[in-house]
Structures are given as C-alpha cells and as structure tokens.
C-alpha positions, 0 to 999 in steps of 0.5 A: 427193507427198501431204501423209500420205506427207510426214508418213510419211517425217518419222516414218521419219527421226525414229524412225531419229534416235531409234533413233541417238541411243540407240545412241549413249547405250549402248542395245545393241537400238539398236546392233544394230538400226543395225549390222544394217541396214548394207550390207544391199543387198551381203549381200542379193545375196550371199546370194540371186543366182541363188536362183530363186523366193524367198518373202519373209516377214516379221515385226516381232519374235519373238512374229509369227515364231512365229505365222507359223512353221507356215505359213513351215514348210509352205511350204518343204515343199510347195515345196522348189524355193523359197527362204526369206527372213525379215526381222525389223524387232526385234531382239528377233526377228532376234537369236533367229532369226538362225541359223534353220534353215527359211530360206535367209536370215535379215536385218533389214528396211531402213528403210522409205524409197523408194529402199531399198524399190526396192532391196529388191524388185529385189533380192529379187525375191519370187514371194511375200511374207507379212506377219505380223499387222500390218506396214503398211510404205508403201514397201515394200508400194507396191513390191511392188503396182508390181511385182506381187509376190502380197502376203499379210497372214496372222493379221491382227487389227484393232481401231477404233482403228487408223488404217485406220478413221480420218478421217485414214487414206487412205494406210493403207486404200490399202496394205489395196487394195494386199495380195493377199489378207488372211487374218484371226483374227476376225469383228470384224477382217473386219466392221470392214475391210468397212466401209471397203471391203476385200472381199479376205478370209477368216477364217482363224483364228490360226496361233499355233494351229498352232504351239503344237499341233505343240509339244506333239506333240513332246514335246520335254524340257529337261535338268535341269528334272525334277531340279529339280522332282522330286515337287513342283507347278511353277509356271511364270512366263513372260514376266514384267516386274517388276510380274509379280515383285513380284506372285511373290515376295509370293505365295511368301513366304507358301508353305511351304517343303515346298510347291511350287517356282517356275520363273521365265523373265522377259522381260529376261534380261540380268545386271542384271535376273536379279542383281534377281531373285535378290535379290528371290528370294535362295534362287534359283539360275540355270538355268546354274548348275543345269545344271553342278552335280553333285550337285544339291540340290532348291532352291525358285526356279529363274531361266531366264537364256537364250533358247528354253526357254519354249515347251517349259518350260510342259510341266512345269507344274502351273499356269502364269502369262503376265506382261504382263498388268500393263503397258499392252502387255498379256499374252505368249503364253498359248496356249503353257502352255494347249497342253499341258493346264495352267491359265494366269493372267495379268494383267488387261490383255488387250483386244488379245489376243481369245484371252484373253478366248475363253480365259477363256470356255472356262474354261481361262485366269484373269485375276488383278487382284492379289494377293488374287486371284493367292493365291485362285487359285493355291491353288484350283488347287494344292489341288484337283487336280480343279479343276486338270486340268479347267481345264487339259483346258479349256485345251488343249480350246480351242487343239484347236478352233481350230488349222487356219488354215495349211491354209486359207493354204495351200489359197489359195497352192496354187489361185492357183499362185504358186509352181508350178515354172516 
C-alpha cells in the first residue's frame, strides 16, 4: 500500500477518534454525526432493494446541496424511472434536508475506509454518481472507477493551493483521472487542472446561478414578515457569526428609532446564541414569538431562530448583508439577496469565493472593512433610493448573466446516455 494512502487511512481513523472524543464531551453535531452513520449498511439495503437505476449524489453540507439542487431537481424530471440518493458528510446538511423530498433516500455518507466504500457501492450500486464542488473521497471514488460507475464533479472550484497542485499530491491528482468528467465554474479552475494533466473538463459555470434564479420566480412569502416591516426599509443579515453582530448592533445603536428595522438570521440559531443576541439587541423579539402574538406592535430588531427561511427572507430586503466575510472561512451565500435585485455588503474575507469579487466588479455587491465603512455604506444606500435600486438591479443583472450551468450538465448526461431506460 502506498505510503500517501497509509497516511490518508491514519487521517480518516484520527478525525473519527476526534469526532468521538467530542460527542462524548457533550458535542451534539458530533453525536449526530456518530449516531447517523450506525447500521447504515442495513438501512441502506432496506431503503433501496430492487430500486432500479439509482443516481447517487452527494454533498459535504447544506450550502453544496443547494448548489447541486437544480441539477439533483432536473434529474429526477428528465428521468423519472431513476431513483435518488443524497448522502450528506455534515450534519449541518443531513439534519435540514433529512426529510427532502426530491430524493428517494436521504442518509449520511460512511466514513471513507475501504471495506465501507466496498460496501456502499455494491449496495448501492450507482448508474450514476455526482460529487458537488469538492469532495475528494479516495476509497469511495476508487470504488466507483473499479467499478465503472460514471462519476461526475459538477461546480468544481479549484484554487493553487489545494493538494492537487502539490509536490506531495499524487494520490489526489489520480482520483481527478478516476471522474468521469469535471464540470468547473471557472477558467483559472480548468487552466490550473490542464496543468497537471487533467483534460476531461468543461466550464460550466455555478449551479448556485440556477438555484437562486428559480427562487425569485417563485415568488414565495414567509408569514409575518410584511407585518412586521410594514412601511419601513428592512435590513436583513444573513448568516451572521458574532463578529458580524458586533459589527450591527454598533451601526444600529447610532439609528433613529423612527428609522429602518433589522431582521437578523444568524448562522447558529441554538438558544445559547439567540439568548446573546437578545441581549446584544434587548429590544428584539424572536420570530416564533412573532408569529404567535395576536395583536402585534411594530418592533425594530427581528431574530429568525429556525431553519429555511433565509433563501426567501432576502425578498423583503432594502439592503442585505452576507456574515462570514470576517472570519478566516469567509463570506455565506450572496447570490441569494443579489437574486432578488437587493444590494449585498459582506466582509472582507472572500478570496475563496470568485462571485464575490465578480460581483463587486458588477457594481452590485460592497465589501465592508469595518464599521466606518459598514455606517458609509449603509446610509448611501438607505438614503439614495437611486443609488439603492441601481445597485440592487446590478445585483440581480449579474446572477441573470450567469445562471445556465445545469443545461449544460445535463446536455452531457443526456449525450452519453447514463440513464437511458434499459
């Protein structure tokens, strides 16, 4: 066995010891991360015997879902006689999505070792598999070529950095060989993979496009929003991490009480952080409650303690901001608020995130460095309403011009007949 997988099966049993050792510390993502993953050989052949053609797709957490979304969504209607698996590394995807109904089965994917990867695919036994973005399981990716399961990589995004374009990075540039085909969002991702030696590839563009596009022609509403805005501009923070609060709560305490109103939608909505934010925001009220009082009184600072109202809550936005962008991960997903025409301002850590940066250049998205510039900001856009709606038609300009990937996916599926009925 070559010494890089020998390294590689190390890393996969010490992160599970770690994942362990914090379920046991009380870690509930930890718990559910173990819990999810036992008898998953028996609930696997339970839920998919005699299932017929199966495409398997798969997604580290919530955010990759939602970008392979349109493409899992035209699938099943372009070929209904398949059935649908979505497995979920995180458990930040598989607890929102666990009950998702465009797929046939929803589960956790086993930890990548050899004898679980085996068992998967023979039990599975994929016509199709899709990997979103950039999930790179060895075994589980080895199985599949061995078996010679069609593997596809859609929304790919590679940056010098990763270990493909490393010295040390054999192992990892095989598993690139081992896809089907790679379907990337951009021209330094397809130059940077030519380099090494990987042909197999198209630029596609970012499915995320697609997702956020069919959102706004829904046209969806969430109940109890336009009460509590009434006549007033909504901010709306999405995503937000506690750099993002602090950043809020010392803008709004210099607003007018008679001014706008703040709707926040944090990225941890356990009671712990909520309880801080109403003590950061003591004048705020949670969403749950909001919805349950009768006669309601127009408050200023809305919290949104559940999950799944995000993508439809920037609709009623003035101005939007994207949290992240002050942590080293960087910024959440902005294409969401820019996809109904609002302005979006977010942090200033983005480098991983190109749309971003396109966005920027678009003149739709503002990134903010710190509070001067978050108060600069905001007010040019509140108190201009020219400025505002051009910004915001900007925004929603740039997502229009770029949504169109999942055609091109599925035009490949379609020519090289994976899923034509036997």
């Amino acid at each position: 066995m070559p010494v890089s997988t020998i390294i590689y099966d190390l890393g996969i049993r010490g992160y599970k010891a770690g994942v362990a050792l914090a379920a046991a510390t009380g870690n509930v993502k930890a718990r559910r991360w173990l819990e999810g993953r036992r008898n998953w050989r028996a609930e696997l052949e339970q839920h998919l015997s005699g299932a017929g053609p199966i495409v398997w797709v798969h997604a580290a957490s919530l955010g990759e879902f939602e970008q392979g979304r349109p493409v899992l969504e035209a699938i099943r209607q372009q070929y209904p006689h398949c059935k649908i698996l979505l497995t979920f590394f995180s458990p930040s995807g598989y607890e929102v999505r666990k009950d998702y109904p465009g797929a046939d089965y929803v589960c956790y994917l086993p930890l990548d070792t050899p004898r679980n990867a085996r068992d998967f695919t023979r039990i599975v036994k994929p016509a199709l598999a899709i990997f979103i973005k950039y999930e790179f399981w060895y075994h589980m990716l080895t199985s599949l070529y061995r078996e010679k399961v069609p593997v596809l990589l859609i929304s790919g995004i590679f940056r010098q950095g990763q270990p493909f374009f490393k010295p040390y990075g054999g192992m990892f540039r095989k598993l690139l060989q081992q896809f089907s085909y790679i379907f990337v969002q951009n021209r330094e991702s397809m130059s940077l993979l030519e380099q090494i030696g990987i042909q197999h590839t198209a630029l596609a563009g970012d499915t995320r496009f697609d997702r956020v596009w069919a959102l706004q022609e829904e046209e969806r509403t969430l109940p109890g929003i336009g009460a509590f805005i009434r006549d007033r501009q909504a901010i709306i923070a999405g995503s937000t991490w506690e750099t993002d609060e602090s950043l809020l709560v010392a803008w709004w305490k210099k607003q007018p009480h008679e001014g706008p109103c703040l709707i926040i939608a944090p990225h941890e909505i356990d009671a712990a952080h909520i309880g801080k934010l109403q003590g950061l925001f003591p004048e705020a009220i949670r969403y749950t409650e909001w919805i349950k009082t009768e006669n309601k009184q127009p408050g200023r600072v809305l919290l949104i303690d559940n999950v799944g109202m995000l993508s439809i809550l920037y609709r009623y936005a003035a101005v939007t901001y994207v949290g992240g962008g002050f942590g080293k991960d960087g910024i959440h997903n902005i294409l969401e608020p820019a996809t109904y025409g609002k302005p979006v301002l977010f942090g200033p850590v983005f480098h991983k995130y190109p749309e971003a940066a396109s966005l920027i250049a678009a003149g739709g998205g503002i990134s903010i460095h710190d509070l001067g510039t978050f108060d600069t900001q905001m007010g040019r856009l509140l108190q201009d309403e020219s400025i505002r709606l051009q910004t915001g038609a900007n925004a929603k300009n740039y997502v229009a011009e770029n949504k169109g990937a999942t055609s091109k996916i599925l035009q490949y599926i379609q020519e090289k007949r994976f899923l034509t009925r036997l």
